[in-house]
C-alpha positions as CSV (number, residue, x, y, z in Angstrom):
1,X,0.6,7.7,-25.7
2,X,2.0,6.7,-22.8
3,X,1.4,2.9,-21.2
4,X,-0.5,3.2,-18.1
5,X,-1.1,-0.8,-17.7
6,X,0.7,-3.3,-15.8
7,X,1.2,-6.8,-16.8
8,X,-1.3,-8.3,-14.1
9,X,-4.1,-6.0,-15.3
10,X,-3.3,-6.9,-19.1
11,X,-3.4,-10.6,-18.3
12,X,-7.1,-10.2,-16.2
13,X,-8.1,-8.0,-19.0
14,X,-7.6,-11.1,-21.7
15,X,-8.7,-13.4,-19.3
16,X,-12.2,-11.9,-18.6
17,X,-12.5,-10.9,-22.5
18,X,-11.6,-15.0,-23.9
19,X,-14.3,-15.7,-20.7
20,X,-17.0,-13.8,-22.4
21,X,-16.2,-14.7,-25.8
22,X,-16.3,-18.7,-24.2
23,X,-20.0,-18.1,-22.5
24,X,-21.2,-16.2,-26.3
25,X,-19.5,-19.0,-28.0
26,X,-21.5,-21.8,-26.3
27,X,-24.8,-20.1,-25.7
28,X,-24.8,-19.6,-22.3
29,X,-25.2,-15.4,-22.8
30,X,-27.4,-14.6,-25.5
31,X,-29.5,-11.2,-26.5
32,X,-28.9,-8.0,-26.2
33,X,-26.3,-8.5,-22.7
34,X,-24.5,-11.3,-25.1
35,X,-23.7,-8.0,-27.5
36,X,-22.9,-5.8,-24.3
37,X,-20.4,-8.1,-23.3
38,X,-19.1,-8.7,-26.0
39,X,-18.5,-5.2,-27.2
40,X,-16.6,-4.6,-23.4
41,X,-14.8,-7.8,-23.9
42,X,-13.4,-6.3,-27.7
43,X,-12.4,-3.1,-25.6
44,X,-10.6,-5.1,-23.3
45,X,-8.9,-7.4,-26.0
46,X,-7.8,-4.5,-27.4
47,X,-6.3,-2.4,-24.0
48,X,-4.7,-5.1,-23.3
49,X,-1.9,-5.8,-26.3
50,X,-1.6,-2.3,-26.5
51,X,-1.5,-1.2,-22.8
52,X,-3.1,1.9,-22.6
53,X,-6.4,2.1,-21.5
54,X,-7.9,5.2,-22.3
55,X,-10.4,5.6,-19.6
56,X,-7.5,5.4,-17.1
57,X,-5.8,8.3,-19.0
58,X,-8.9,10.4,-18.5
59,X,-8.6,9.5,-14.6
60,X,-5.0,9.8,-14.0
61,X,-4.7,6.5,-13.0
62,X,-2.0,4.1,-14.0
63,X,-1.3,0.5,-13.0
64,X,2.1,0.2,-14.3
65,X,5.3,0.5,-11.9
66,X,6.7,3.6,-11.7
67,X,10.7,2.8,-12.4
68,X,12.1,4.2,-9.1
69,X,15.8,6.1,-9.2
70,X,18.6,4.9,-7.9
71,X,19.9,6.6,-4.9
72,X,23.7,7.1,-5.0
C-alpha cells in the first residue's frame, strides 16, 4: 500500500494515542469510554509507524507531500 501520511499527522497521531494510554494508566478514564479510547488510541499507534491509514485510503485523502517535478 501506498503511504498516505505525513510526518506531522504521524507525530499527533502518537501523541494523542501515549495521551490516552497516560489518562487509562493513572485512572483518570475508566469503563467502557477507558476501552473506546483505548482501542482508537491502538489504531492510531499502529497508522502511525506504518503510515497508511486505511480510512484515508477509502476517502482519497492523503496528507503526505506530493514530490513536485522539476521544471527544466
Amino acid at each position: 500500500m501506498k503511504k498516505n501520511m505525513s510526518g506531522i499527522d504521524r507525530a499527533i497521531r502518537f501523541i494523542v494515542a501515549i495521551g490516552v494510554g497516560a489518562l487509562a494508566y493513572f485512572g483518570v478514564i475508566e469503563g467502557v469510554l477507558m476501552y473506546v479510547l483505548l482501542a482508537i488510541a491502538a489504531i492510531f499507534l499502529i497508522t502511525s509507524f506504518v503510515s497508511i491509514c486505511p480510512l484515508y485510503s477509502l476517502m482519497g485523502i492523503s496528507t503526505c507531500k506530493v514530490p513536485t517535478k522539476a521544471s527544466g
